[in-house]
C-alpha positions in Angstrom: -17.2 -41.6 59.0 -19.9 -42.1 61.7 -20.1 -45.4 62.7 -23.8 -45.7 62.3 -23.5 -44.5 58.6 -21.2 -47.4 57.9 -23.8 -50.1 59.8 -26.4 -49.0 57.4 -23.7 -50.4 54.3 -23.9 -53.8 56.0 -27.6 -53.9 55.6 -27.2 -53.7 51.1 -27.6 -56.9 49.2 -24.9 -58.9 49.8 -23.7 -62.4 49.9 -25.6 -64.6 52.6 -21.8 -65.7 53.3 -20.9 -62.3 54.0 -23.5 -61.4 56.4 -22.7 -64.4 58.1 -19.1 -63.1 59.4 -20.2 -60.0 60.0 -20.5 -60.8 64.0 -16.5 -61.6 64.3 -15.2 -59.7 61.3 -17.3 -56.3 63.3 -16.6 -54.7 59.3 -18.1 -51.1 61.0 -16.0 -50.7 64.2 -13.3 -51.5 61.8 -13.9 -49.4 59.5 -14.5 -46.6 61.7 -10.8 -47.2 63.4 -9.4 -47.0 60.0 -11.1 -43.5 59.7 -12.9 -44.1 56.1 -14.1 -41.1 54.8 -16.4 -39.4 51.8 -14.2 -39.1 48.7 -11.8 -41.2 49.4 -9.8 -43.7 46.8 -9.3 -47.2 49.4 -7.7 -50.0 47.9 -7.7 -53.9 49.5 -5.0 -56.3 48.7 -5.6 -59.2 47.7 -9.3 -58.5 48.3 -10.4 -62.3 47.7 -14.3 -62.6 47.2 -14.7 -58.5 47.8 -16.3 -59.2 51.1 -14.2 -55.9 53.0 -14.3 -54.2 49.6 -18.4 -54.1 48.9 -18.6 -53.0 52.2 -16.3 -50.0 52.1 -18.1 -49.3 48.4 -21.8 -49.5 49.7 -20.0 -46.5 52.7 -18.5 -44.7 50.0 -21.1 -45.1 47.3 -22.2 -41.5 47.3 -18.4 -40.4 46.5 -15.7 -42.6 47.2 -14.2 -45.2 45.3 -12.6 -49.2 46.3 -10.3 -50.7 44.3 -10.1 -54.8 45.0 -7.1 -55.9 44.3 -6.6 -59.8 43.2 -3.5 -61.5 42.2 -3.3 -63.5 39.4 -2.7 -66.6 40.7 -6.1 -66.2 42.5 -7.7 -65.3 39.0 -6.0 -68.4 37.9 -7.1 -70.7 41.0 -10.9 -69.6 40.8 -11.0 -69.8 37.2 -11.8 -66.1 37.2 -11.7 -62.8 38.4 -13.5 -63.4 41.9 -14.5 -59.6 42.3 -16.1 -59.2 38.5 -17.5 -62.4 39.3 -19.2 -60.9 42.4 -20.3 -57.9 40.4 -22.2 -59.9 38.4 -24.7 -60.5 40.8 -23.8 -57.4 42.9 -23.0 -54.3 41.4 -21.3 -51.8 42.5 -20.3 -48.5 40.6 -17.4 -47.8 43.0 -16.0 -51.2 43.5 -13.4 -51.5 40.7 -11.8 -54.8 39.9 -7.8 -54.8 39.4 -5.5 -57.7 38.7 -1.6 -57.2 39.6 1.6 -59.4 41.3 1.6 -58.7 44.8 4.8 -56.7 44.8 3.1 -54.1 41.9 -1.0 -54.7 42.3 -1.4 -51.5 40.3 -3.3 -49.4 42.7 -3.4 -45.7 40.7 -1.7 -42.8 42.6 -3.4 -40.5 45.6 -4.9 -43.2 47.3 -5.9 -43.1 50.9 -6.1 -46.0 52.2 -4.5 -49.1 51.4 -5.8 -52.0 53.4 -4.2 -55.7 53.7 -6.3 -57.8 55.4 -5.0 -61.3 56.6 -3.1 -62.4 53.8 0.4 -60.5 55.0 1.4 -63.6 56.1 1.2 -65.6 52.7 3.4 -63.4 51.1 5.9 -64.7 53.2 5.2 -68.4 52.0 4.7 -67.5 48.3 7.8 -65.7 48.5 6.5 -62.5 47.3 9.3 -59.3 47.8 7.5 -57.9 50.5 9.5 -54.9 50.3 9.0 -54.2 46.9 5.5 -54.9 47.7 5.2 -51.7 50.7 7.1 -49.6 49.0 4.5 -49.9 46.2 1.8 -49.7 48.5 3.9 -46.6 49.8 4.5 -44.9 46.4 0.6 -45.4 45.7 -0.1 -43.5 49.1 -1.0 -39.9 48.9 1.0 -37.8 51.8 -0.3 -38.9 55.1 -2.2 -41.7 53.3 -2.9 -45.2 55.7 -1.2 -48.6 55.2 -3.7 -50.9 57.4 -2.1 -54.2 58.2 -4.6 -57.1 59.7 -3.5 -60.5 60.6 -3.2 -63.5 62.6 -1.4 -63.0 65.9 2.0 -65.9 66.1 2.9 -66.7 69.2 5.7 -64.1 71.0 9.1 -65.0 68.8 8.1 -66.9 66.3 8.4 -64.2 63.8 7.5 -65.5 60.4 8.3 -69.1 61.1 4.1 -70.1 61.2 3.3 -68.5 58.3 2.7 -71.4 56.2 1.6 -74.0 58.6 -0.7 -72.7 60.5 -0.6 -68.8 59.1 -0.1 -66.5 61.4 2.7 -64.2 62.5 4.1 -62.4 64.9 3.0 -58.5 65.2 6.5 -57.1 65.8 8.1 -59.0 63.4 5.4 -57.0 60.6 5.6 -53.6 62.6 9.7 -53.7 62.2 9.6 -55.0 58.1 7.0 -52.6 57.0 8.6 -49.4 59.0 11.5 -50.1 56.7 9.7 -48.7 53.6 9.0 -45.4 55.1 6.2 -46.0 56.8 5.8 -44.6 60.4 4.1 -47.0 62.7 1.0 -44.8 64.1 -1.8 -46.8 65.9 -3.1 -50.5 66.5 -6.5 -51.5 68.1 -7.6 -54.5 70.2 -10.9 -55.1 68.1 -9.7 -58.9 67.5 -8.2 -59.3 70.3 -9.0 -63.1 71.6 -6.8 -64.2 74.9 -8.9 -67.4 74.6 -6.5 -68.2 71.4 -3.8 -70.0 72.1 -1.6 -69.0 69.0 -1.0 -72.4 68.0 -4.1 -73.4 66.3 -4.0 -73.5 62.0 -6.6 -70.3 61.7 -9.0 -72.5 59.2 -9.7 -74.7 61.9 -13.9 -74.8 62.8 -14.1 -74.0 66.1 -11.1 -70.8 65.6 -12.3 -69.9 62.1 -13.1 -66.1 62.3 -12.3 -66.3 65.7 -8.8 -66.1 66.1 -6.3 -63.1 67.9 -6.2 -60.5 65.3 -3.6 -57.6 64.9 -4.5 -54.3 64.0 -1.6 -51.7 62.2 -2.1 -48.5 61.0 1.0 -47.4 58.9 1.4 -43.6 58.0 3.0 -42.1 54.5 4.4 -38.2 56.1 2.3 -35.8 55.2 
């Protein structure tokens, strides 16, 4: 999708906390390295308060379709669905809520894209079967469908072992595990690149909030 096309999506009524992060989160060049298209079925994992989501569904609105995933121990922690809470005072046609364990989150079949975006890294804390969990993702994948991976860089060996302290983790380490469900690795952009991090900061800290080295993995189902 043009890039300019998907700009005009950030200018729809959201969240004054949304619009905020728009200058690091850069949701259109994004979007247009993950190739979004008209028509297509995109899914987000654990999607938290839709902000990626609405986006993609205000691109899409004309044909396309988001599915925003939550788990429900998030439902549980917010006292609520977070996405149909944002609906509320948002709606969207094309942004549809769903509620499933992160190892089956219940995406339908044919999807496109599937997009994970900084929360790989807490499945490895909570413990979640992260290969159950991409080979769902996989098996929900058309042929040649995307499996976009974004997360906080680790520091070079340290694998999964920040995860829960200061949650990040190490690019390879996510490239190797999810090429073991089928997946071919396929791209990666330096959009959130930041050599100004120095990987050892916890990521909700102010002055790295939003502004810390980013990985970004495209995954490929054959076609």
């Amino acid at each position: 999708m043009d890039i300019e096309k998907i700009k005009l999506a950030l200018g729809k009524s959201r969240p004054d906390t949304d619009t905020e992060r728009d200058e690091n989160r850069k949701p259109a060049d994004l979007l247009h390295f993950i190739e979004i298209k008209e028509g297509q079925k995109i899914g987000e994992m654990n999607s938290g308060r839709g902000y990626l989501s609405a986006i993609i569904a205000y691109a899409l609105e004309e044909s396309g379709v988001v599915y925003s995933h939550t788990a429900p121990q998030s439902v549980e922690r917010w006292k609520g669905n977070p996405i149909e809470k944002r609906l509320e005072s948002y709606p969207q046609e094309n942004l549809i809520p769903i509620v499933g364990e992160m190892e089956d989150p219940n995406f339908p079949d044919d999807m496109d894209i599937i997009i994970n975006c900084m929360t790989y890294h807490d499945t490895v804390w909570t413990k979640s079967d992260r290969m159950r969990m991409n080979q769902n993702i996989f098996d929900s994948l058309k042929k040649g469908g995307s499996y976009c991976i974004i997360d906080h860089h680790a520091k070079d060996g340290h694998g999964i072992d920040d995860c829960h302290s200061i949650h990040r983790i190490e690019k390879s380490f996510v490239i190797e595990e999810v090429s073991r469900a089928g997946f071919y690795f396929d791209d990666d952009s330096d959009l959130y690149e930041n050599p100004d991090d120095p990987l050892d900061q916890m990521v909700f800290e102010k002055g790295i909030r939003d502004q810390t080295s980013r990985f970004i993995l495209i995954f490929k189902k054959e076609a």
